[in-house]
One Martini backbone bead per residue (centre of mass of N, CA, C, O) as a GRO file, in nm:
protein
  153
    1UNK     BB    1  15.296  -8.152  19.301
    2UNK     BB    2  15.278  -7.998  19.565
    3UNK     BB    3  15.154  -7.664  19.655
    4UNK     BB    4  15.281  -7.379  19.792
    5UNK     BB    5  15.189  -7.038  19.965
    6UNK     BB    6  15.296  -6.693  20.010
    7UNK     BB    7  15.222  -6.402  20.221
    8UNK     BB    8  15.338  -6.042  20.246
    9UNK     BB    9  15.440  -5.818  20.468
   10UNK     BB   10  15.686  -5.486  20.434
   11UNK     BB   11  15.916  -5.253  20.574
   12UNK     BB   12  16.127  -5.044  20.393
   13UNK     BB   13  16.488  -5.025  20.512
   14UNK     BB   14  16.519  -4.774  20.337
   15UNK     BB   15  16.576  -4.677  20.086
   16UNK     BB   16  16.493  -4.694  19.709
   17UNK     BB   17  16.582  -4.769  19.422
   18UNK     BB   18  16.471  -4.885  19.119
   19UNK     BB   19  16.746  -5.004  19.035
   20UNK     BB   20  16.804  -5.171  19.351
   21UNK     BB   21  16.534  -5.339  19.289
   22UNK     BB   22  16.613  -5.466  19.035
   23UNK     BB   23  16.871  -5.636  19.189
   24UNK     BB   24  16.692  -5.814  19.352
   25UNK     BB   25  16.495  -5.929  19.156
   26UNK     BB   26  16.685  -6.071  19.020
   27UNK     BB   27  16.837  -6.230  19.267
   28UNK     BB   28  16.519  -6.381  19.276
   29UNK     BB   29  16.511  -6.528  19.021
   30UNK     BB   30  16.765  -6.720  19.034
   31UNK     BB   31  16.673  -6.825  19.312
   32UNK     BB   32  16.384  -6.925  19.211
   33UNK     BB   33  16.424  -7.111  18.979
   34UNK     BB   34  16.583  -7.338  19.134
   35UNK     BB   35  16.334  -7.353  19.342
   36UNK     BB   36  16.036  -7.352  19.214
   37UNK     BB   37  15.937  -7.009  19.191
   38UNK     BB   38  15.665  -6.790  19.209
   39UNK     BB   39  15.590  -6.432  19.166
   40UNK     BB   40  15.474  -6.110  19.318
   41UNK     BB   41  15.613  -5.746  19.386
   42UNK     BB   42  15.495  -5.519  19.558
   43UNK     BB   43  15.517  -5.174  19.594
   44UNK     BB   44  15.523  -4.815  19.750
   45UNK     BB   45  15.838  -4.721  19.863
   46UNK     BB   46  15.786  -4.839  20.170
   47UNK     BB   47  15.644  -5.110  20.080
   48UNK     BB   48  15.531  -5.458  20.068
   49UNK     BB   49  15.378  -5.730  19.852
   50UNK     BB   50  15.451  -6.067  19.850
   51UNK     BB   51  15.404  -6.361  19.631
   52UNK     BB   52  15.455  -6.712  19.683
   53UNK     BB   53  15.497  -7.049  19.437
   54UNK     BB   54  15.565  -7.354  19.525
   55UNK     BB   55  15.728  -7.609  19.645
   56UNK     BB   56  15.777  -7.633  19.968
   57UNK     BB   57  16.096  -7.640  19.948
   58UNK     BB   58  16.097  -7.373  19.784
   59UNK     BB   59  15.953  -7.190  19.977
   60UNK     BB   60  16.138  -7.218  20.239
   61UNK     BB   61  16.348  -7.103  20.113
   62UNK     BB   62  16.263  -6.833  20.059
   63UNK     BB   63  16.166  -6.752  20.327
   64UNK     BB   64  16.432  -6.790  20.420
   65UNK     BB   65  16.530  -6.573  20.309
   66UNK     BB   66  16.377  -6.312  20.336
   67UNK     BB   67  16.396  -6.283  20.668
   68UNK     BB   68  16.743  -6.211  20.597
   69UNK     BB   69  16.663  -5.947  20.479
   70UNK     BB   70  16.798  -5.589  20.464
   71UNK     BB   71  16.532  -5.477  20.277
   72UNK     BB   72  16.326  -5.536  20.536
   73UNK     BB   73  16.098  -5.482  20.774
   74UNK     BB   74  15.794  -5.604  20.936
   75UNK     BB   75  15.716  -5.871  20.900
   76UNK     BB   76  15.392  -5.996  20.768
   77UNK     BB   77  15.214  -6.302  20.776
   78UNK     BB   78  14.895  -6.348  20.557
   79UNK     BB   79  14.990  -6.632  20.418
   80UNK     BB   80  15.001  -7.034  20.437
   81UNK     BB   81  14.911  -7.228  20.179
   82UNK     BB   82  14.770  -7.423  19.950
   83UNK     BB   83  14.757  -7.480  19.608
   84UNK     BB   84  14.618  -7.574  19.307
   85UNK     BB   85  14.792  -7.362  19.159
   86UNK     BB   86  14.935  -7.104  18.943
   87UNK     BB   87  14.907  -6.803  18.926
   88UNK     BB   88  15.222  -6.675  18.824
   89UNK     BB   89  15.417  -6.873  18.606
   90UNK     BB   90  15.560  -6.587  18.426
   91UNK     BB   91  15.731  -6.552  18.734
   92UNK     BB   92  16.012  -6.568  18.943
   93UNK     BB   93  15.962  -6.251  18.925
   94UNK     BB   94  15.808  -5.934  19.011
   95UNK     BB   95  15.766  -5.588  18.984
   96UNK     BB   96  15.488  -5.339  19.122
   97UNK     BB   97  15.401  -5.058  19.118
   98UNK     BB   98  15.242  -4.892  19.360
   99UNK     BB   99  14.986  -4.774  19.581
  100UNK     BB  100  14.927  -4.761  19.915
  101UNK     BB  101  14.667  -4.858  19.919
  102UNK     BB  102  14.669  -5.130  19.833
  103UNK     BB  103  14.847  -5.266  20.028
  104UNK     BB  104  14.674  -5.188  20.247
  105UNK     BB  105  14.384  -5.357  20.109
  106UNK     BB  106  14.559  -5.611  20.130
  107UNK     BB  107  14.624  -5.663  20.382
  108UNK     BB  108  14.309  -5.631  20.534
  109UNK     BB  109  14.284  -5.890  20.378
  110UNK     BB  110  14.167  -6.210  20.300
  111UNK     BB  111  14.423  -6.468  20.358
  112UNK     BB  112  14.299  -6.725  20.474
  113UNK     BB  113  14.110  -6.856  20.161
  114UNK     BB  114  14.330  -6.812  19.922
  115UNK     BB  115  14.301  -7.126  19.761
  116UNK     BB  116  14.009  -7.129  19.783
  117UNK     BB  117  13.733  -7.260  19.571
  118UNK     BB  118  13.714  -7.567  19.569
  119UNK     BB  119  14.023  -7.541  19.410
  120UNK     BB  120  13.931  -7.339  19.187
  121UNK     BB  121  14.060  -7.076  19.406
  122UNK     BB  122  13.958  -6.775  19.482
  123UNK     BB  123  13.755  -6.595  19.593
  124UNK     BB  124  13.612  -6.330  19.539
  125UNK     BB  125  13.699  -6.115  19.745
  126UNK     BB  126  13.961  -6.144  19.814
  127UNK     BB  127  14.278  -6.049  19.824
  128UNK     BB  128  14.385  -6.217  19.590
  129UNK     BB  129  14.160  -6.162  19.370
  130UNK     BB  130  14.256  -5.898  19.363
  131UNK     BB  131  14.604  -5.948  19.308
  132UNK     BB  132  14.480  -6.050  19.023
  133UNK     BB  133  14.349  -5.832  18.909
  134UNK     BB  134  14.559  -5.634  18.921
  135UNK     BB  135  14.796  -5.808  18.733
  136UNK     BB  136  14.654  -5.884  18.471
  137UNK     BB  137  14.763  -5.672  18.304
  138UNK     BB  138  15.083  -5.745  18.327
  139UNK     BB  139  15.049  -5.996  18.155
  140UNK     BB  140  15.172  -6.148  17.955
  141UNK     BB  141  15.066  -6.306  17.623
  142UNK     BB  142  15.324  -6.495  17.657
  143UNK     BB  143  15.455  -6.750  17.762
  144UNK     BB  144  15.764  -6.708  17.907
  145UNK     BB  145  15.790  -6.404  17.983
  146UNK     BB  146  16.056  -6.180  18.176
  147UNK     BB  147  15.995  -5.983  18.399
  148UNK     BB  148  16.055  -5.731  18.612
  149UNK     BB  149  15.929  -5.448  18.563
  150UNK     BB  150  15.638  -5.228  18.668
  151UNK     BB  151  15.473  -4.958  18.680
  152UNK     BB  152  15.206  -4.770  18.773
  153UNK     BB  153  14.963  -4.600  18.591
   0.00000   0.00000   0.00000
């Protein structure tokens, strides 16, 4: 089954507790579980950067969310496009809280040719492969584990 990603930004459209996020997120889990799509939202208190991937049909659908969320404006895609494998696999969302640079870097980088290096991933320097190194350290070491949030430390 072909797989496609969508990547944006947008700000935070007004307070926003940990805990609030929290509940998005859970609800973000169960309508992405069925919708068979996976992926990860970084925050910095003010913007979002979210990276979404799974089958066509279930990616139309969240991204139909997202545009509806009372949660956010001025969302901004950054990129929608084939990949050829699931970069995020081991969570159907998971929010990590992130420094404010971090999301200027990645908004302003690269997410033209963000699914391609041959089909064999992102390029080397892309925003993606970015949000993929930053990612890394908070992947489960075990798949299959569903974790809601975590802080940058």
């Amino acid at each position: 089954m072909p797989l496609c990603a969508i990547a944006y930004v947008s700000d935070v459209a007004g307070p926003l507790s940990a805990a609030h996020l929290d509940a998005l997120v859970e609800d973000a889990i169960r309508f992405n579980s069925l919708a068979g799509v996976t992926g990860v939202l970084l925050c910095d208190g003010s913007r979002f950067l979210q990276y979404f991937e799974g089958p066509d049909d279930g990616v139309s659908a969240v991204h139909e969310r997202v545009l509806q969320a009372r949660s956010h404006r001025a969302i901004h895609k950054l990129g929608h496009t084939r990949v050829p494998q699931r970069y995020f696999p081991y969570w159907s969302m998971r929010w990590l809280g992130v420094d404010p640079t971090l999301i200027a870097e990645l908004s302003a980088g690269d997410w033209e040719a963000f699914a391609d290096r041959s089909l064999g991933g992102p390029p080397v320097d892309s925003a993606m492969e970015r949000l993929m190194r930053f990612v890394a350290p908070h992947l489960p070491e075990r798949a299959g584990v569903q974790e809601t949030r975590s802080s940058a430390e």
